[in-house]
C-alpha positions in Angstrom: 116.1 90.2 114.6 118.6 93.4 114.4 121.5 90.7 115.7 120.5 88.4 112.9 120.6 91.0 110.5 123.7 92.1 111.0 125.1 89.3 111.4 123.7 88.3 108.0 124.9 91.5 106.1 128.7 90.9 107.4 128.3 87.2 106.7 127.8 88.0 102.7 129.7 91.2 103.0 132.8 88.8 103.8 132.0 86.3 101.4 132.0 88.1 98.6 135.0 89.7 99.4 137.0 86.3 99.1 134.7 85.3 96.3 132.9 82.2 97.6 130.3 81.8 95.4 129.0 78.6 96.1 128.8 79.5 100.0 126.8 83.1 99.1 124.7 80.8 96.9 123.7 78.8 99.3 122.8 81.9 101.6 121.3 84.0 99.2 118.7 81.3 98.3 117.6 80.1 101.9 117.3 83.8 102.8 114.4 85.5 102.6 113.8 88.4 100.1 112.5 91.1 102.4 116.1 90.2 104.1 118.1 90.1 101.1 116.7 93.8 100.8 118.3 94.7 103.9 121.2 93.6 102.7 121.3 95.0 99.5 121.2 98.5 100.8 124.5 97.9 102.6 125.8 96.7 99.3 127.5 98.8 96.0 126.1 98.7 92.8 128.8 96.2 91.7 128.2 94.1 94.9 124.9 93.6 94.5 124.8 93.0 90.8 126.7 89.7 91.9 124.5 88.8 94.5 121.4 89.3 92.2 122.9 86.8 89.8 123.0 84.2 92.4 119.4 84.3 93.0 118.2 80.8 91.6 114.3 81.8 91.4 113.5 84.3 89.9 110.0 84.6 91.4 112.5 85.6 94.7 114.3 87.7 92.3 110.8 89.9 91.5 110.3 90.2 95.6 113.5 91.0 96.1 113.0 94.4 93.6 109.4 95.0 95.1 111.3 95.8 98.7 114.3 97.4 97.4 114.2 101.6 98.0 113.8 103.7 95.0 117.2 104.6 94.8 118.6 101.1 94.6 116.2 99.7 92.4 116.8 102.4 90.2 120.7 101.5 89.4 120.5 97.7 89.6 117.5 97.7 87.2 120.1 99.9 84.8 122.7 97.5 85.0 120.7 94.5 83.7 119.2 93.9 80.5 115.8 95.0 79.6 115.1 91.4 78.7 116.2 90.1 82.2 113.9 93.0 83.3 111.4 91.6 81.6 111.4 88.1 82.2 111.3 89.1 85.9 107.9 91.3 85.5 106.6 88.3 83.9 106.8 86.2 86.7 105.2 88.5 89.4 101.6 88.9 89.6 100.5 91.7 87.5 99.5 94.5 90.1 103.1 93.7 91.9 104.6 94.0 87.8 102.2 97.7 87.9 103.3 99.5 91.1 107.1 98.2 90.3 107.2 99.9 87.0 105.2 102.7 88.3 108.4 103.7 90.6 110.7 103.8 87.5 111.3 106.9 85.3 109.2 107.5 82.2 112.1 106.5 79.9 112.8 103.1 81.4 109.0 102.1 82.3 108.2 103.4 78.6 110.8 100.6 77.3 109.7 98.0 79.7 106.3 98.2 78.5 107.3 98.0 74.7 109.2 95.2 74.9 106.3 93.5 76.9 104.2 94.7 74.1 106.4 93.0 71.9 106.3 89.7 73.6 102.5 89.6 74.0 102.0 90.9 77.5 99.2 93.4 77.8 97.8 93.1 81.3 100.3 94.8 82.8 99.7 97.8 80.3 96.2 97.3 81.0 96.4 98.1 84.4 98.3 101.1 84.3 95.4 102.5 82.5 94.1 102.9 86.3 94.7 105.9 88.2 97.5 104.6 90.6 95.2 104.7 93.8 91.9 103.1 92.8 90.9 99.9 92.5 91.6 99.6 88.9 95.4 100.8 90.0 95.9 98.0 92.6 93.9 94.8 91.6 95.3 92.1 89.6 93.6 90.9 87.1 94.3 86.8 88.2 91.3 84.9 89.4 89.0 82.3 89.3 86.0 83.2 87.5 83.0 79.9 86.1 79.6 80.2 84.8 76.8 79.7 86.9 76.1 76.4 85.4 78.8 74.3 85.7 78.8 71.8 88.6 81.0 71.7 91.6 83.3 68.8 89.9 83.7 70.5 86.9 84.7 74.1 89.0 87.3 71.3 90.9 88.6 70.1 87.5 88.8 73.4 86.4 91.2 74.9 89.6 93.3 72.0 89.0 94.0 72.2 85.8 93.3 76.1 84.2 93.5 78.6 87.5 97.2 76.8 89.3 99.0 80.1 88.3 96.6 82.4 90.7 98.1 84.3 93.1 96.0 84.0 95.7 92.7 81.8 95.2 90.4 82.7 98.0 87.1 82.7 95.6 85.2 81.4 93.0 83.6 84.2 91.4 80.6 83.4 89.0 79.5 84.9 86.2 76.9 84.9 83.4 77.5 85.0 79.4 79.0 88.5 79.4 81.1 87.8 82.1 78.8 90.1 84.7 79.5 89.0 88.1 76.8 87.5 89.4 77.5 85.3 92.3 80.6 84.1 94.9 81.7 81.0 96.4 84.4 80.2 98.8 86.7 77.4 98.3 85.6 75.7 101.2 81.8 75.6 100.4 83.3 74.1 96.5 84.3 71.3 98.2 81.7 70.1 100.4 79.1 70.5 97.9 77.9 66.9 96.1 79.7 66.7 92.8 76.6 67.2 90.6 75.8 70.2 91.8 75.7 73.5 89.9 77.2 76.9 91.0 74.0 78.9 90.6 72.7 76.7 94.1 75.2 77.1 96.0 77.1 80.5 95.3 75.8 83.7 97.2 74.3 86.3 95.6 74.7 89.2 98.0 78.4 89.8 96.8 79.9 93.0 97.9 82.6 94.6 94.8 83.6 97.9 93.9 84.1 99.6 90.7 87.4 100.4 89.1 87.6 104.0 90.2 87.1 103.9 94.1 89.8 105.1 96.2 91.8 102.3 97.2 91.5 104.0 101.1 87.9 102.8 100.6 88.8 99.6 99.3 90.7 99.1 101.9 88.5 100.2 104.3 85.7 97.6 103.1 88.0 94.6 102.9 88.5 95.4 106.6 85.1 95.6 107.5 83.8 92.4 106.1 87.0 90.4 107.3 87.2 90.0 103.2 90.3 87.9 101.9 89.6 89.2 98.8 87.2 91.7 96.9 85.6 91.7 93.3 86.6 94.6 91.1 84.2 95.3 88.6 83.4 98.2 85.8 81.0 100.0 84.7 78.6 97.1 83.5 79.4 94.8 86.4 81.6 92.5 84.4 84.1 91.1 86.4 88.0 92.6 85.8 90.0 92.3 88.9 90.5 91.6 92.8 91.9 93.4 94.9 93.7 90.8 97.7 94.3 91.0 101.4 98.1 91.8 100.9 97.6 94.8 99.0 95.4 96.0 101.5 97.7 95.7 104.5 100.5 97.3 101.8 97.7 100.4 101.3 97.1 100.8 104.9 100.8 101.1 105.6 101.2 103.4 102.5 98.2 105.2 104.0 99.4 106.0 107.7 102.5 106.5 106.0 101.4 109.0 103.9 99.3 111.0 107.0 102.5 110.7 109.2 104.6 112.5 107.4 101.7 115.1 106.2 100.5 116.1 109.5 104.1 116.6 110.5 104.8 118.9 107.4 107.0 116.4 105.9 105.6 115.7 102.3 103.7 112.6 102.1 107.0 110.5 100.4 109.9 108.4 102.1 112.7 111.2 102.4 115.0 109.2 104.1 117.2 108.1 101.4 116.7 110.8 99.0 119.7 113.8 99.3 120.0 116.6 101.5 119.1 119.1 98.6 115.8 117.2 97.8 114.7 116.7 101.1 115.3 120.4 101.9 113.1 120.8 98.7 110.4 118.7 100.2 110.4 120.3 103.5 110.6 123.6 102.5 107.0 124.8 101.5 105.2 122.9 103.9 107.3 124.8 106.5 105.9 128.0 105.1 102.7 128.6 106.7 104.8 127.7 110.3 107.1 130.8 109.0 104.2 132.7 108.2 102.5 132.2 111.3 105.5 133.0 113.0 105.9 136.3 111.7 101.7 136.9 112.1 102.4 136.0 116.1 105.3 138.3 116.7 103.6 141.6 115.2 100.5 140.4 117.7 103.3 140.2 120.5 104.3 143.9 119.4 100.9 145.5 118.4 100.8 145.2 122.6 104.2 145.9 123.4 103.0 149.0 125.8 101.6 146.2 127.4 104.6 144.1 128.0 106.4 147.5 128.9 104.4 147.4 132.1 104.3 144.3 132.9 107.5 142.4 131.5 106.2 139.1 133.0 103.6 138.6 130.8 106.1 137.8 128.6 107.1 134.6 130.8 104.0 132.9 130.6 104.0 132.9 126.7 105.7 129.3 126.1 103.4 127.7 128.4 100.1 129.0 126.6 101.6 128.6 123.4 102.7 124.8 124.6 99.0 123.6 125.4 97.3 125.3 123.1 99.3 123.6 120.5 99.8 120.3 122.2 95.9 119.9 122.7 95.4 121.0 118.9 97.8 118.4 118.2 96.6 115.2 119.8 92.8 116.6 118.9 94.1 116.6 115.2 95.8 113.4 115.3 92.4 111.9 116.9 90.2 112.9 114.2 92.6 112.9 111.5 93.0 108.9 112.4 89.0 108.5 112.5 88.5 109.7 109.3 91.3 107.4 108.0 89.9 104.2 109.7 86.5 105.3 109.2 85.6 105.3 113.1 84.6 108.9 112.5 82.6 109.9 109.7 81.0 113.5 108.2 77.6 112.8 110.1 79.4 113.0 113.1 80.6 116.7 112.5 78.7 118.0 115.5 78.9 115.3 117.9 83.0 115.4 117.1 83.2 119.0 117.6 81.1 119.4 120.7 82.8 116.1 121.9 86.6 118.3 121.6 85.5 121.3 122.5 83.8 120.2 125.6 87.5 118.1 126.4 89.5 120.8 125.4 87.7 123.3 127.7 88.2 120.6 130.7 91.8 120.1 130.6 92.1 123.4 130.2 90.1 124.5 133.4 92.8 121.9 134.8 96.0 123.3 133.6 94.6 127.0 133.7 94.2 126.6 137.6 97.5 125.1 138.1 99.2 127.8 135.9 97.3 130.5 137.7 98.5 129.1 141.0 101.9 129.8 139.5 101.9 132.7 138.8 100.0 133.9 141.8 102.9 132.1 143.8 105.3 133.9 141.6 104.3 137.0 141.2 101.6 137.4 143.9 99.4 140.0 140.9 96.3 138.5 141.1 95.0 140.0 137.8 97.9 138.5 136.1 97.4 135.3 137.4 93.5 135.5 136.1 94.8 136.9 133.2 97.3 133.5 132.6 94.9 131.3 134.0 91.8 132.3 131.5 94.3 132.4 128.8 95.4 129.2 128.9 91.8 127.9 129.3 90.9 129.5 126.1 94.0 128.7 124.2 93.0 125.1 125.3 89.3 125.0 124.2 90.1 127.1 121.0 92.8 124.7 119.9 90.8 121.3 120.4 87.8 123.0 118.4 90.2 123.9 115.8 91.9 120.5 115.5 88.7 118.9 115.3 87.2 122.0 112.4 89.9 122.1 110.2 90.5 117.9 109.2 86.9 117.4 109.3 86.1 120.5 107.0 88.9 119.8 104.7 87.1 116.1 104.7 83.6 117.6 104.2 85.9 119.6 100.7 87.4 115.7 99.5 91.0 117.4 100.9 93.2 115.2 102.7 92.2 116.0 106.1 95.9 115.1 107.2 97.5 118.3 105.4 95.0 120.1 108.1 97.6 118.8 111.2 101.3 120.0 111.5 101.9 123.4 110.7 98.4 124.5 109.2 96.8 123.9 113.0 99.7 124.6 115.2 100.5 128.1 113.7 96.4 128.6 113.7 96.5 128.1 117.4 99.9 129.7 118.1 98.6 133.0 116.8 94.8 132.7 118.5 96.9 131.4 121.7 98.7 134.6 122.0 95.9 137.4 120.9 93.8 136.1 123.2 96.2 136.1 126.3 97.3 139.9 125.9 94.0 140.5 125.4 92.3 139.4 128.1 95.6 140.9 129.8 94.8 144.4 128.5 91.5 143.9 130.0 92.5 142.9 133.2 95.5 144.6 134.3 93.6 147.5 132.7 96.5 148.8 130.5 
């Protein structure tokens, strides 16, 4: 695929060097969008500017900007037209339209939207009424929606000849005089029922939906459950206003373990990749705080018992290693729980059962590693209060750090905070500085400085 790629991305690069437009017309329109992206990003402004133009659909056209990087969608969208803009929002289904213009600055989304004002285009207005990451944010307000009383032919005859433009017709929803969602029926069942019969016999009742302002993490998480294709979106009075479809759940759990990622490694929670070295430094630089923090709390430990390490320099030897699996173990524990919460494999009820669960791990691995350390340093130094005292120490720095990466994400989820901005440097700098208290502790104790 990498080979392809390439070769793909110096094909056009060459072509449009020598100006053959008919042969990068050709290319451009058998090649697939997500591709063309690729390309694009390998591409100048001017560059790809021509290579838009050549785009014959303009449905491809509307793909092709939903996979472009901020960055590059930014300055082509500049270079064209608002009314080319436009007519290219029209075309995509309205929740693709929304999160598009949601990546654009104020000033240009603020024009887009008047000029679709202008033409007659409200949905897509509509929808950005929605807080970006709820179900009103990511449905689309496109589907197939009958009264209860028409009969199976007539719900055919309608598909055929009112609902062709519907992105993605899973369902027949069914609703009553207000527009109230009161039943569903798959497309498969429509067309195996006898003509003559009405919706209200056939559809089920039972139909799972959510309202407008549910997380779309829980959205996602029930479409998953249920094997769903598609989910009803409903407000306040159960009248039917949206769906949220399959494809914009696989695009919110991406977005989602995207998002964790690059929190529990102190990151941000955005793509930082292709922005500059200034603003990624700017991203970076407060959640790298509390690791500086920490830092500094550890080293005044390290020299509140430096009479200790006067004594016995090698204590200072064994630091790294206690450090090292104290924060590894609080690490993977983290990551574990962090990753339960998101899937919903691990939920609050299970805050016991997942503590004592990592503790009692944590303290096993670290009876494990303790002895083998200890053997260590008994070979290497032949002190056998020092090897006690690295041996216990790593033990507790082990069972300390898997209770603490299993407290802190499921507290901060118990407080509706992001358990993922618990991992990375908040954990790991916790643990660095219990790590090393408790191993010149227990030294103190039992070298008997």
């Amino acid at each position: 695929m990498q080979t392809d790629r390439k070769i793909l991305i110096e094909s056009i690069k060459r072509l449009l060097r020598r100006g053959a437009v008919s042969n990068l017309r050709k290319i451009v329109n058998k090649t697939h969008a997500a591709d063309l992206a690729v390309v694009f990003r390998s591409l100048t402004l001017s560059e790809q500017r021509r290579l838009f133009d050549l785009i014959d659909r303009i449905e491809t056209k509307g793909v092709l900007l939903e996979d472009l990087d901020e960055d590059t969608l930014m300055l082509l969208l500049e270079s064209m037209d608002l009314r080319s803009v436009v007519d290219i929002l029209d075309s995509m289904p309205k929740d693709d339209a929304v999160d598009l213009i949601g990546r654009l600055p104020d000033e240009l989304a603020d024009a887009i939207l008047d000029f679709m004002k202008k033409s007659g285009s409200q949905d897509v207005e509509d929808l950005l009424g929605y807080d970006d990451e709820t179900a009103g944010g990511i449905m689309t307000p496109d589907f197939i929606a009958l009264r209860e009383d028409t009969t199976a032919a007539e719900a055919i005859e309608s598909l055929q000849k009112e609902y062709q433009d519907v992105e993605m017709p899973f369902y027949l929803y069914v609703v009553d005089e207000y527009g109230k969602l009161v039943g569903v029926s798959s497309l498969r069942q429509l067309v195996l029922t006898p003509p003559d019969q009405q919706l209200r016999d056939f559809m089920s009742t039972d139909v799972i939906s959510v309202r407008t302002h549910v997380d779309q993490e829980e959205v996602a998480k029930l479409v998953a459950r249920y094997d769903f294709l598609a989910v009803p979106v409903v407000d306040d009075t159960n009248r039917l206003v949206g769906i949220v479809t399959v494809d914009d759940v696989i695009d919110i759990f991406r977005e989602e373990a995207t998002e964790d990622i690059l929190k529990m490694a102190g990151a941000g929670e955005d793509f930082i990749e292709t922005k500059s070295v200034m603003k990624s430094s700017r991203i970076r630089l407060p959640w790298l705080a509390a690791s500086c923090a920490g830092g500094i709390f550890a080293f005044m430990i390290i020299g509140h018992f430096e009479g200790s390490l006067q004594k016995a320099a090698y204590l200072a030897a064994f630091i790294p290693v206690i450090m090292g699996m104290g924060g590894n173990i609080g690490t993977q524990t983290s990551t574990i729980v962090v990753r339960g919460l998101a899937t919903g494999r691990i939920h609050l009820r299970d805050f016991r059962s997942v503590l004592f669960k990592e503790f009692a791990t944590g303290l096993i691995l670290g009876l494990v590693y303790g002895s083998l350390v200890a053997l260590a340093a008994q070979f290497r130094y032949s002190i056998a209060a020092a090897a006690a005292s690295v041996g216990i120490a790593v033990v507790s720095s082990m069972t300390v750090a898997a209770l603490v990466g299993s407290l802190v994400p499921m507290t901060f989820a118990r407080f509706n905070i992001d358990p993922a901005v618990a991992t990375g440097p908040f954990v790991t700098t916790a643990i660095d500085i219990i790590s090393v208290y408790f191993y010149f502790q227990i030294a103190t104790i039992l070298l008997g400085f």
